[in-house]
C-alpha positions in Angstrom: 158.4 91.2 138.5 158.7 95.0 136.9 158.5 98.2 138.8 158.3 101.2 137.3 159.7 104.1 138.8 159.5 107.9 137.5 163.1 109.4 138.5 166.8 109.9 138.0 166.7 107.1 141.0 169.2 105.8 143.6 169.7 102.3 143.2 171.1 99.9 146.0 171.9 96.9 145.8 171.1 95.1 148.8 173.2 91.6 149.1 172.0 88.9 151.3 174.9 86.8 153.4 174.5 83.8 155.6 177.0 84.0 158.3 177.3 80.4 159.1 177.6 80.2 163.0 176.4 77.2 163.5 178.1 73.4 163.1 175.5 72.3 160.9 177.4 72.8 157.8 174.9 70.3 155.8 172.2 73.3 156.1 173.5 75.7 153.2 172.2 79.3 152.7 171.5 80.9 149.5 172.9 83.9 148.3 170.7 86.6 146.3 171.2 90.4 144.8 168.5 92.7 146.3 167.2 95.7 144.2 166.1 99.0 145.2 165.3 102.1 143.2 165.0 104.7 145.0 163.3 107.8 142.7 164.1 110.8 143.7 163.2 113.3 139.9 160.9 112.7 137.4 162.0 109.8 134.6 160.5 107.3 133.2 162.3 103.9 132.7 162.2 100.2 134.3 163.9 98.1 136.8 163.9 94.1 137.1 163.6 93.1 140.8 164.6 90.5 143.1 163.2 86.8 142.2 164.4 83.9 145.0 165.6 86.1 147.5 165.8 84.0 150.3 168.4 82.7 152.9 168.2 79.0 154.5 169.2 78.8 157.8 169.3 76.5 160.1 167.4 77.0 163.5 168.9 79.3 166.1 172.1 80.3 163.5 172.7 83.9 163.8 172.2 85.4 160.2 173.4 89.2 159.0 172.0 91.5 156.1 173.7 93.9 154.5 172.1 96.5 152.4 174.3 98.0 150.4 173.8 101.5 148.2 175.4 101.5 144.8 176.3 105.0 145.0 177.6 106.7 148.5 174.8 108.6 151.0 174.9 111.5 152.8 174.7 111.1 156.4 171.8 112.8 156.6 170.4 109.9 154.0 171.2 106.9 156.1 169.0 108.0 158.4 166.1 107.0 156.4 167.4 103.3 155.7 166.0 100.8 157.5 165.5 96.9 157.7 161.7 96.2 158.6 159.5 93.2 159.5 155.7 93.5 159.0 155.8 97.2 158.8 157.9 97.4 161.5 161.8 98.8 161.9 163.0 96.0 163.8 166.3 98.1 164.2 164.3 100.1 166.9 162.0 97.4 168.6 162.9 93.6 169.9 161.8 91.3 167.2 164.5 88.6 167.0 167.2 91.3 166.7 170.3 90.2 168.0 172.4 92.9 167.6 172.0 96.7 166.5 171.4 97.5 163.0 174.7 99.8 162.0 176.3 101.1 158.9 179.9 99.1 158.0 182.0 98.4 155.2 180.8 95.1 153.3 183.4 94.0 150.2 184.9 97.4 150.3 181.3 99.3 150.2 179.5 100.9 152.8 176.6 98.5 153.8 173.3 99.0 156.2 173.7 95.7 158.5 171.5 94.2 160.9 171.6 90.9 162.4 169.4 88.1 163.9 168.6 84.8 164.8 166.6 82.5 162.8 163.8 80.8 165.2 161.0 81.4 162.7 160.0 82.2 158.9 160.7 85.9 158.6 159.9 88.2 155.6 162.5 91.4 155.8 162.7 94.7 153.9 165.1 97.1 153.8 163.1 100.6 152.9 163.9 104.0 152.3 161.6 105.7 154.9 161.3 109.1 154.2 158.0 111.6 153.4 157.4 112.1 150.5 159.0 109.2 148.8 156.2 106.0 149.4 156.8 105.4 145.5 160.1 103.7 146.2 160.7 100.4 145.6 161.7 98.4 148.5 163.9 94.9 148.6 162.7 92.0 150.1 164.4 88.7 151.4 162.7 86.0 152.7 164.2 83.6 156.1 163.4 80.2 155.9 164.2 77.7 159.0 165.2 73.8 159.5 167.2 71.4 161.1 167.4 70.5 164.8 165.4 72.2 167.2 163.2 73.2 164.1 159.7 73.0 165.2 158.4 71.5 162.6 159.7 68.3 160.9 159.8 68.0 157.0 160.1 64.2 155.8 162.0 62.6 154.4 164.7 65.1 155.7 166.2 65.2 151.9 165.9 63.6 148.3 167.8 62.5 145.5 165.8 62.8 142.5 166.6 60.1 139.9 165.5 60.7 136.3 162.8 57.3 136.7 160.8 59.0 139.7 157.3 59.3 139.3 156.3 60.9 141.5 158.1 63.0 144.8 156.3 62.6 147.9 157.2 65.5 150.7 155.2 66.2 154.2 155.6 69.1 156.7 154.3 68.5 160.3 154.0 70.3 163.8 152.5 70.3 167.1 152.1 73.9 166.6 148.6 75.5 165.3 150.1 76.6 161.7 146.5 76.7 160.3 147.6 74.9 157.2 150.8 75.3 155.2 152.0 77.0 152.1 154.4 75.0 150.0 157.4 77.0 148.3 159.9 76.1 145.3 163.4 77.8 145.3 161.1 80.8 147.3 158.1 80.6 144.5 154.6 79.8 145.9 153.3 76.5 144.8 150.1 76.1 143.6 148.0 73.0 142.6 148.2 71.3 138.7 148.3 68.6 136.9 151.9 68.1 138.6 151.4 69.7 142.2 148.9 68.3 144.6 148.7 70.0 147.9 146.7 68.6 150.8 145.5 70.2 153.9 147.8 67.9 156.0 150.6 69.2 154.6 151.9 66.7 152.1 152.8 67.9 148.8 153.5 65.2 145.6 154.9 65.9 142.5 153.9 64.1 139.6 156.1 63.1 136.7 159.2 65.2 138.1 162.5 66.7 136.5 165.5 68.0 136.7 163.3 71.5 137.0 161.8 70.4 140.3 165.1 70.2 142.2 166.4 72.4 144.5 164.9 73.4 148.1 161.1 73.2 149.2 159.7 75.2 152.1 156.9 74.5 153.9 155.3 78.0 156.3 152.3 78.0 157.9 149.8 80.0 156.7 150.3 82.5 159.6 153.8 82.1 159.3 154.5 81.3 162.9 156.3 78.5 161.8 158.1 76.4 158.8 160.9 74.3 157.6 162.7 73.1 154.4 164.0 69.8 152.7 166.2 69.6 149.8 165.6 67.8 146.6 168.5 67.1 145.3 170.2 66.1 141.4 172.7 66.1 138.7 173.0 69.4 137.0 171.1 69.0 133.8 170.6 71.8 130.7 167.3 71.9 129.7 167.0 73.1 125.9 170.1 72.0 123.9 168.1 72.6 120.3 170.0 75.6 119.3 173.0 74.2 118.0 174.5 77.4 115.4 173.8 81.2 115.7 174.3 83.4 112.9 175.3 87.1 113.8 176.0 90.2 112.0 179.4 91.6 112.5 178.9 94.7 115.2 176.8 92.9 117.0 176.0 91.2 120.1 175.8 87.9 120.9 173.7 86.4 124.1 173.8 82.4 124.7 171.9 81.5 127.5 172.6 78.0 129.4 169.0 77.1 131.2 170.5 74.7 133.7 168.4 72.5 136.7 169.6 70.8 139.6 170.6 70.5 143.1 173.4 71.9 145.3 173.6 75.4 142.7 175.7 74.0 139.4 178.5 75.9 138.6 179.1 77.1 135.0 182.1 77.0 132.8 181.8 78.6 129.8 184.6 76.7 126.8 185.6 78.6 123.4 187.3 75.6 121.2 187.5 73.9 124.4 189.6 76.8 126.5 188.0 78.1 129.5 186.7 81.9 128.9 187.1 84.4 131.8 184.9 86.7 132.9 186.6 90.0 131.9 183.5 92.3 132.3 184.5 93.8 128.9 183.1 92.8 125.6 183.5 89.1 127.0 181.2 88.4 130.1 179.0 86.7 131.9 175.1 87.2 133.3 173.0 84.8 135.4 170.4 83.3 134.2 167.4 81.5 136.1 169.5 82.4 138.7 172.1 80.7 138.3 175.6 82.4 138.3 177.6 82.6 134.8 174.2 81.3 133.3 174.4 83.5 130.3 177.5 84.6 127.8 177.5 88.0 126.2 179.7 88.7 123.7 179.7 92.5 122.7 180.8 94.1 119.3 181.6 90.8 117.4 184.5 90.3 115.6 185.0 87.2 112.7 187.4 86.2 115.2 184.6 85.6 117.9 183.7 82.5 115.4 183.9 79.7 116.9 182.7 76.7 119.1 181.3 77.8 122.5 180.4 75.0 125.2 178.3 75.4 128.8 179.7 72.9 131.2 177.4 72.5 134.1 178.6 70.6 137.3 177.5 70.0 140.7 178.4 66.8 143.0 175.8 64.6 141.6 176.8 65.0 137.6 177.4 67.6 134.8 176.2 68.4 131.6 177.7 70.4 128.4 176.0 71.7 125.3 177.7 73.6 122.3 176.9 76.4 120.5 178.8 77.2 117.0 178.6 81.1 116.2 179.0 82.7 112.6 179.8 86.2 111.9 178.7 87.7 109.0 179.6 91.0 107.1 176.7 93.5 107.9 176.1 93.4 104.4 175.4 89.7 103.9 171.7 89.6 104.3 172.2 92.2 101.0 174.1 89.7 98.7 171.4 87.3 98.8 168.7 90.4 97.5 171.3 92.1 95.2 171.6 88.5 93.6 168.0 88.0 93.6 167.4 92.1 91.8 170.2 90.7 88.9 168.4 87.5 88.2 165.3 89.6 87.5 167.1 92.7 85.7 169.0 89.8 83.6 165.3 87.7 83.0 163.4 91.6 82.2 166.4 91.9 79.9 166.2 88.7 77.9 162.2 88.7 77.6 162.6 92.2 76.3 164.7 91.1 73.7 162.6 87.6 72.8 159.9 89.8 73.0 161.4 92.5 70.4 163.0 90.4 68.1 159.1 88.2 67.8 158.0 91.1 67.1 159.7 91.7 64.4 159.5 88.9 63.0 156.1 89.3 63.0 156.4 92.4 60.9 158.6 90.8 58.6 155.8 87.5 57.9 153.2 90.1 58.0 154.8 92.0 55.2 155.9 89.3 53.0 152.2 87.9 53.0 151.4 91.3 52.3 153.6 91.0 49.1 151.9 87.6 48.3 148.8 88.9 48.1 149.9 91.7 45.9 151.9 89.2 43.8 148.4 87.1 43.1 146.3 89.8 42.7 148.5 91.6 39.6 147.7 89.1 36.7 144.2 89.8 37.1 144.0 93.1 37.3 146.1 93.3 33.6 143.5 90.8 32.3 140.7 93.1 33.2 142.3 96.3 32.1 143.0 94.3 28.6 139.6 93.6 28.3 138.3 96.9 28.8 140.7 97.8 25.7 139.4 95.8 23.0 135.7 96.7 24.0 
């Protein structure tokens, strides 16, 4: 999703943290960057915001947010920052706060915290609230719930997807009125297809899975009093290996994205020639993509050295995969070579029919004028006849 904001803005960059207090370590909680653009004078321009913010905790474990500005605020600005549930600043009433919300330094940056236990789905915001400024874009992270004590029970309790599935079969259950249940991928709603089917009782099947349908799937009730997760788990698999060269100009930059699937989060290793590339945050670096960490290699201002071999290891516990990529750099004048070749052949062929065509020409003069001559030649005898007639009359 796009917002567009109108302002020489204020972005934070709110980061969500599991704090793991809790001896279920087999419960795992996912890590996502929060935008916020907060417009304060008139601009135009565009901002890409948060897709599968959510943290997976288990039930009770004591979980902390931290919103955290990119640029420093006055005092008399962090006044306005708050965390907020349903419209709500839970930093000022009792819903499932733990502890105080409070301003701290998180990774050497000041940080808006706030802590609190996970007993139940939760969606949370943290807002800039202040008059005048409703047009400001807010970050969202959404709390999801399981394990032991969990109220409702998710079966089977995980899967491992294997490539000759047909189908995966999930169900969410409670003694609790939920009034139905909404079925989530990685924190995307789910919504009946050809592959999806979603019945009232809470089962969800997948037909004809891949490596794209791994990763975590949350069922909340429709009134989200209460929910639960199950992992679905595989190898780390890339899905489009078709590109296998890249042609670039010199100058330019270079993007190779590696769209990678599976379950726990692969980690990415990007190879040149087989030697592991850093991350150097230079011309050399590395984006997510599909959220997944190191997803994506730039390479700025391209140099004919920068050709080469470039490889996208993926790997989690159950399996890896690679693809390769081989990048050309051209002169910025190549794509002209090609034409300027092209505009010779053609000078070169205008040239030579000119000349074929002048040189028939003239030959055509020259037959013309020698029958010309012919003619003449045949018609002089006669002519002498006749004028030696007329004579001796």
């Amino acid at each position: 999703m796009k917002s567009l904001f109108r302002a020489n803005n204020v972005v934070v960059v709110a980061q969500v943290i599991a704090i793991v207090r809790s001896a279920a370590s087999t419960f795992m909680s996912i890590y996502k960057l929060l935008i916020i653009s907060f417009a304060v004078f008139e601009i135009s321009g565009t901002i890409d915001v948060f897709k599968n913010n959510a943290v997976y905790a288990h039930y009770g474990q004591e979980v902390s947010l931290f919103c955290t500005p990119k640029i420093s605020l006055s005092s008399n600005e962090k006044r306005f920052v708050q965390w907020t549930m349903n419209s709500v600043n839970i930093c000022e009433s009792s819903q499932g706060v733990v502890g105080v919300c409070y301003w701290r330094k998180h990774d050497g940056v000041e940080s808006f915290a706030v802590k609190l236990k996970a007993e139940k789905p939760m969606k949370l915001s943290c807002i800039y609230n202040r008059m005048g400024h409703d047009d400001w874009d807010n970050a969202t992270v959404q709390i999801f719930t399981g394990g032991d004590g969990n109220p409702v029970r998710v079966s089977p309790s995980y899967v491992d997807f294997n490539e000759s599935d047909t189908t995966i079969e999930l169900a969410c259950s409670t003694n609790i009125s939920a009034g139905g249940f909404l079925w989530y991928h990685n924190n995307e709603l789910l919504r009946p297809s050809d592959k999806v089917l979603i019945f009232t009782n809470g089962s969800l099947i997948l037909s004809k899975p891949t490596s794209k349908e791994t990763g975590i799937y949350a069922c909340i009730a429709k009134n989200w009093s209460v929910g639960g997760f199950v992992e679905v788990r595989g190898k780390a698999t890339i899905s489009d290996k078709h590109q296998v060269s890249k042609n670039m100009l010199y100058g330019e930059t270079a993007e190779l994205s590696c769209p990678v699937y599976g379950y726990p989060m692969p980690n990415i290793v990007w190879k040149r020639e087989n030697e592991d590339l850093t991350n150097d945050s230079g011309r050399i670096h590395f984006e997510s993509c599909n959220g997944i960490a190191n997803g994506t290699l730039i390479i700025r201002d391209a140099t004919y050295d920068d050709r080469a071999s470039y490889t996208c290891v993926a790997t989690n516990e159950f399996g890896s995969d690679n693809f390769t990529v081989l990048i050309r750099v051209k002169d910025k004048l190549a794509a002209l070579w090609p034409f300027l070749g092209i505009v010779t052949e053609v000078v070169i062929l205008m040239i030579a029919i000119f000349i074929f065509e002048k040189r028939r020409t003239k030959h055509e003069e020259l037959e013309l004028k020698e029958t010309r001559e012919q003619k003449m030649t045949l018609t002089a005898p006669n002519n002498n006849e006749k004028e030696l007639r007329q004579r001796k009359s």
